[in-house]
C-alpha positions, 0 to 999 in steps of 0.5 A: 500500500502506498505511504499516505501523507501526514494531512491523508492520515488526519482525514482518514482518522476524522472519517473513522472518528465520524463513522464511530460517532455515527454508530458505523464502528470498526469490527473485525473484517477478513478479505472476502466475496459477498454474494446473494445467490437467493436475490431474484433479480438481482445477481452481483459478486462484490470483492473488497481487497487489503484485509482489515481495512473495511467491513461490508454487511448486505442484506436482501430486501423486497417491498412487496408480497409478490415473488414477481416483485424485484428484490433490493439489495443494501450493502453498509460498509464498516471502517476498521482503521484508516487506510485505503482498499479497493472495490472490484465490484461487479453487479447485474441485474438478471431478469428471470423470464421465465419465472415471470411468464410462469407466476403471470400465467398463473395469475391472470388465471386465478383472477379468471377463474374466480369471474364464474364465466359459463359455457355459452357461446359469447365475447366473453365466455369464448376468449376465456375458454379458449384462453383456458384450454390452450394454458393446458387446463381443463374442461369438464365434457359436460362444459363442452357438451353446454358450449357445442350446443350453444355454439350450433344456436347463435350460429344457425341465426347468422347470415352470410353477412356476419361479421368475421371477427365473431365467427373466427372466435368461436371457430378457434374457440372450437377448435381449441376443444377438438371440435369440427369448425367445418359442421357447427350445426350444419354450418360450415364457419371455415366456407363462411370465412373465406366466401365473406364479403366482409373481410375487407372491412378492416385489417382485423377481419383479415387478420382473425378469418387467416389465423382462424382458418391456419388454425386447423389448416382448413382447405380453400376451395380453388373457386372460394371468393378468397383464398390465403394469397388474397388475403395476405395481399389485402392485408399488407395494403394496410400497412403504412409507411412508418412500419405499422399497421392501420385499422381501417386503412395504411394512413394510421398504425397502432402497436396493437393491430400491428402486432396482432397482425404480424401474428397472422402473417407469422407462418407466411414469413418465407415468402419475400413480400412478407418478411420485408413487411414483418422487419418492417413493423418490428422496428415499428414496435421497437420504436414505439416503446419507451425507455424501460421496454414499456408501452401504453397499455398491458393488452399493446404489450401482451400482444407484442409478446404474441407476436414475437412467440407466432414468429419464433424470436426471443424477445431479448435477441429481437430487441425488447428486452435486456438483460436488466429490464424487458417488455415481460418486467415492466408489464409485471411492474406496472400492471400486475394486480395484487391478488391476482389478474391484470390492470388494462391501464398502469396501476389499475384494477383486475380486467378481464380482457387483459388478464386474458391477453396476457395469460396468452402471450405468456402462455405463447412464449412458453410455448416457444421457449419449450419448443412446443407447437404454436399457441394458434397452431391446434392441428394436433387437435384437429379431429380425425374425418370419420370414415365414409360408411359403406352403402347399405344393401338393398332391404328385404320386402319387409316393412321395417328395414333392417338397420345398416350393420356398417361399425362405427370407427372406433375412437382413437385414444387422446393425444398425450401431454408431456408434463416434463421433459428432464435431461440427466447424464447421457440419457433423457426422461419424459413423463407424461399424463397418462391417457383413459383407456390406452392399451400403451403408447409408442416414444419416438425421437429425432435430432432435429425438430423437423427431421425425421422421427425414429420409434425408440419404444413401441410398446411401453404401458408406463407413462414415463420414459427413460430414453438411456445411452445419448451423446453427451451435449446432443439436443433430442426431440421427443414426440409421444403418441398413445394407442389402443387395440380394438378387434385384434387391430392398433388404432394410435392416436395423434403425437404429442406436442414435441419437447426438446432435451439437451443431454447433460 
């Protein structure tokens, strides 16, 4: 250390007469790395050196009763003697995302649930349901028995002039139960989309009729009034020169209808065209927030989460979040509600349609993050078309025809949902919720996402899996199916949603 001069001296012992006066007394005092591992948000390593020069104490503090609330940190620093150390402090504030995501899902869906919503085709039941199922929770066939055939009642009322926007709600909302959108009743909703003469009434027409109908990838006749092509075109109509996208035509823009289309136009993004209107509404979005990731309303931010997830970008890479601050840390910040659900505008009470909009979004990025399928992609619940019954023989003279002896296709087993997907050392475990009356189910990996699926189990009766002699470091995708025997033959239901393990 260097020799300090008579006058550094004097002032050194006035400051550790002042800290003694102050109740800052010298204490005993080892060189040493303070850490708090346990802080949420906050992570830092702070490292004093010169031993018995300073003490330094922290503590860990939070003021609030939520978990999602950011933890504060204090450091106090004793004097021991005079002398001079140095502070090789280095601090980051780590928002953990994925913590967000998960206590967020979890309280827009306290909130919802405690609003006693009933099965009944409507604005509001719709968007509960649907928001409800595509979370992973569930209805009883009771509730879908109540909503189907509310459903076929407010559907068979409309006219070929319906607005687009109601029938894509409860077309996805139908979907998202595993039910046929093609015959509500007799009403086909998917022909009543795309031979609309409404869809060019705004830009969220289009948006919702194309997300509605990619939903379960309903077909478009070649003579329809519209097909996919025409309504991508018409829809990049509306975007204006600054990167967003207007309502009612490309002269205004707003955060939420450019996000909400972008999520429409997310599995289109090969196409040229479409990718140079999509990088242009991002930077949109990037400028329309503020300095600390934030924009005007929970419902803007909730749908710009979406819109990233449709397009498979992470938020932080994209530019909406750092590492300190993000969209999903100033959501929680200024509109997460005390007891659960979330304010449509800063510092507000409880609302059900942001609640609902953002349990969405979370729900969408989880989704992303875990490599699963889409939260508007419900073609895995698609339901199989039945198969078309032979024609009956031509009946006896009797009075009474004997009925037609064709069976009826037996019923595949459900699809199975993964609850966990946990890497170990050279091997892979995946547990999943086990499926009413399948006889076994069948595991099946791949080393890409998109490649080519081998079956590594074929008949397995447990719902757990131990996938064992894998390559250290390697990715694997799993997909699971269940299935059933029915008169000697195996009848296998639809794959699960697929999980990735990264082998220890």
């Amino acid at each position: 250390m260097k020799k300090m001069t008579l006058g550094n001296r004097i002032l050194a012992m006035l400051l550790a007469f002042v800290m003694i006066l102050t109740g800052i007394a010298p204490g005993t005092f080892n060189a040493r790395v303070v850490k708090a591992a346990d802080a949420t948000e906050q992570r830092f390593n702070r490292t004093y050196r010169e031993e018995g020069i300073v003490q330094v104490t922290d503590s860990i503090y939070q003021n609030s009763d939520s978990i999602l609330t950011p933890k504060e940190t204090s450091h106090r620093i004793k004097a021991r003697k005079a002398g001079e150390v140095t502070d090789n402090s280095q601090v980051s504030d780590k928002v953990d995302i994925d913590q967000i995501v998960k206590e967020g899902i979890t309280s827009a869906s306290t909130f919802l649930n405690s609003q006693n919503y009933k099965y009944e085709c409507s604005g509001a039941s719709d968007w509960y349901i649907m928001s409800k199922l595509r979370t992973g929770q569930t209805i009883s066939d009771a509730e879908k028995e109540a909503y189907g055939q509310s459903a076929v009642s407010v559907v068979s009322k409309w006219k070929a002039n319906q607005k687009p926007t109601d029938i894509a709600r409860v077309a996805l909302t139908l979907s998202a139960m595993g039910k046929d959108i093609t015959n509500v009743g007799g009403v086909n909703l998917a022909a009543m989309l795309y031979s609309s003469d409404r869809l060019e009434d705004g830009s969220n027409e289009l948006s919702w009729t194309l997300i509605a109908l990619d939903a379960t990838s309903q077909k478009i006749p070649a003579d329809a009034k519209w097909n996919r092509e025409s309504m991508i075109d018409a829809l990049l109509g509306f975007q204006n020169e600054n990167g967003g996208f207007g309502l009612f035509d490309n002269k205004s823009a707003g955060v939420d209808m450019t996000a909400m289309i972008l999520q429409a136009l997310a599995p289109y993004v090969k196409e040229a065209k479409v990718q140079t209107a999509v990088d242009k509404a991002l930077a949109y979005l990037k400028d329309a927030m503020d300095e600390e990731y934030a924009y005007t309303s929970s419902e803007s931010a909730a749908q710009v989460i979406l819109a990233l997830a449709c397009l498979k970008l992470d938020a932080v890479d994209a530019g909406f979040a750092a590492e300190s601050k993000s969209i999903f840390s100033t959501l929680e910040k200024n509109y997460c509600v005390k007891g659960g659900g979330y304010a449509h505008l800063k510092n507000g009470a409880a609302n059900a349609m942001a609640s609902y909009q953002i349990m969405e979004a979370y729900e969408a990025y989880r989704r992303f993050k875990a490599s699963e399928e889409g939260y508007w992609d419900m073609n895995s619940l698609k339901p199989s078309t039945p198969e078309t019954p032979s024609t009956p023989e031509t009946p006896s003279t009797d009075k009474t025809p004997e009925t037609p002896t064709t069976e009826k296709p037996a019923k595949k087993p459900a699809r199975p949902v993964i609850r966990k997907a946990a890497a170990g050392k050279k091997k892979a475990t995946l547990t999943w919720k086990k499926v009413k009356g399948a006889a076994g189910y069948q595991v099946y990996r791949s080393m890409r996402k998109n490649g080519k699926y081998v079956c590594v189990k074929k008949n397995l009766k447990a719902a757990k899996y131990t996938d064992k002699k894998l390559k250290k470091g390697k990715t694997y995708y799993y997909k699971v199916r269940a299935y059933k025997k029915v008169n000697g033959k195996t009848i296998t239901g639809a794959y699960s949603a697929i999980r990735k393990v990264k082998v220890k």
